[in-house]
N, C-alpha and C positions, 0 to 999 in steps of 0.2 A: 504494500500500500504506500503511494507517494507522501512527500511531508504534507502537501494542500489538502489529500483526500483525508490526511489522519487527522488535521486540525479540523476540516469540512462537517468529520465525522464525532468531532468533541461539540464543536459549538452546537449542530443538532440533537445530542444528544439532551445538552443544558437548553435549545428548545422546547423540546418533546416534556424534558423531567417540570419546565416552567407551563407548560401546558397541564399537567399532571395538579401540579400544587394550583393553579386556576382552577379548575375542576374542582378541586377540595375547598375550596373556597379561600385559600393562604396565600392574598393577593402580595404580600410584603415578601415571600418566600416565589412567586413565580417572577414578581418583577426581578428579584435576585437571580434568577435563571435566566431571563432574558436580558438583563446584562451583559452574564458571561457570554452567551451566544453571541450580541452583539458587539465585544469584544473582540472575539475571535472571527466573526465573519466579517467585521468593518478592518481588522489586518490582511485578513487576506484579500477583501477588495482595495487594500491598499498597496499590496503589496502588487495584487493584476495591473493596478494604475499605473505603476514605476514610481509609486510613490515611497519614502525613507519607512520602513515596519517600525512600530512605535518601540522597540527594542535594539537598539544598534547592532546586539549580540547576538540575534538571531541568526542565521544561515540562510541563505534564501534554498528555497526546495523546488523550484522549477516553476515552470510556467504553467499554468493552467488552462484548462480545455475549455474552449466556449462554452462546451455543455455545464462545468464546473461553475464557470462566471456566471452563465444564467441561473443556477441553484444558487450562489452565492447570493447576489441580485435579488432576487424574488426571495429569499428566504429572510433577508433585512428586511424589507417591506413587510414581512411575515409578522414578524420582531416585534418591530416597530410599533405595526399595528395593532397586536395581542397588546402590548408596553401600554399602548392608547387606552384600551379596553380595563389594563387593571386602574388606573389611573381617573377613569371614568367613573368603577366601583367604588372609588374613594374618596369622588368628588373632587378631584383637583384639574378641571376641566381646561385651565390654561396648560398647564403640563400634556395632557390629551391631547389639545389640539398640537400642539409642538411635537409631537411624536409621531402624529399622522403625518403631519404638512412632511417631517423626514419618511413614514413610508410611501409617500407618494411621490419622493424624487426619486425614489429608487422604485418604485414601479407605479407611474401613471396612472394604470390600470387596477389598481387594489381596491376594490369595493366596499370590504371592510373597514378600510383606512378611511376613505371620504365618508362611510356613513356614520364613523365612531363621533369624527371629526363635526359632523353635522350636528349630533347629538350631544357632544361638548357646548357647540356654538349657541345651539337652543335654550341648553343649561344654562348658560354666560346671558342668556338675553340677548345672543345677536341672531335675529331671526331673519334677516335680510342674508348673513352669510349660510345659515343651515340651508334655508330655502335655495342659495344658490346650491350646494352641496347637493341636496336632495335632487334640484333639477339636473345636473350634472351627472346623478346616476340614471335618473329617466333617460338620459339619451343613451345611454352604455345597452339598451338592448335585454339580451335573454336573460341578466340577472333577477334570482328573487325580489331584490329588495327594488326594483324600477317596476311593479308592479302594485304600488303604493297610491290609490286612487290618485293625488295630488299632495305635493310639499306639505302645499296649506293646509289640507285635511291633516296630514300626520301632526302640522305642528299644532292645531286646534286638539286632536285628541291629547296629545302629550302633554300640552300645558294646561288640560283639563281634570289629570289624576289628580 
């Protein structure tokens, strides 16, 4: 196994284990998971950049395979995103949205990330940005959540609990 695949294969692992402790509801213990994850997968997308590894000492372990870089890529967003979600459970919705707005440079496309980020925004009282968020997933097509009768309806229900 290359050094990229064994670190690829640490930092999913402190995904997965940070998904686990979400589940259980130990948001202070999964955000600690997604840390490390995002630790190790923002070195080795730093290191695919030609950028300095946050450790001088390090050895570099070779280049990585497209296919590598897209799992790396998309699994930050992943991060990220979950990172958003516990953040969310805690009520620290400025935090939230600053986690999403990072899974969304790394993948545009993350659904979860915009609709967390929505829901932060709505929390905060900016319903001018949620609404843009929400319409933003309406146009993305076959996802669940763009099947939302309208923005405004969800933010009417929501600010109705």
């Amino acid at each position: 196994m290359s050094g990229i695949q064994e670190k690829m294969t640490t930092a999913l692992a402190s995904k997965d284990q940070g998904n686990e402790a979400f589940k259980n509801g130990d948001i202070k213990k999964a955000l600690t998971h997604y840390h490390l994850a995002v630790l190790g997968l923002s070195g080795l997308d730093n290191q695919m950049s030609g950028m300095p590894m946050m450790s001088a000492m390090q050895p570099q372990t070779g280049m990585a395979t497209d296919d590598q870089k897209n799992v790396i890529k998309t699994n930050l967003a992943v991060v990220y995103s979950n990172m958003g979600a516990c953040h969310l459970k805690n009520g620290n919705y400025k935090r939230a949205i600053e986690v999403c707005d990072t899974a969304l440079k790394h993948d545009p496309t993350n659904v979860k990330a915009k609709f967390r980020r929505a829901q932060a925004k709505l929390a905060e009282g900016n319903l001018a940005g949620a609404e843009a968020d929400l319409n933003a997933l309406g146009e993305k097509g076959n996802n669940p959540l763009c099947h939302l009768p309208s923005s405004w309806q969800y933010v009417i229900v929501y600010t109705s609990w």
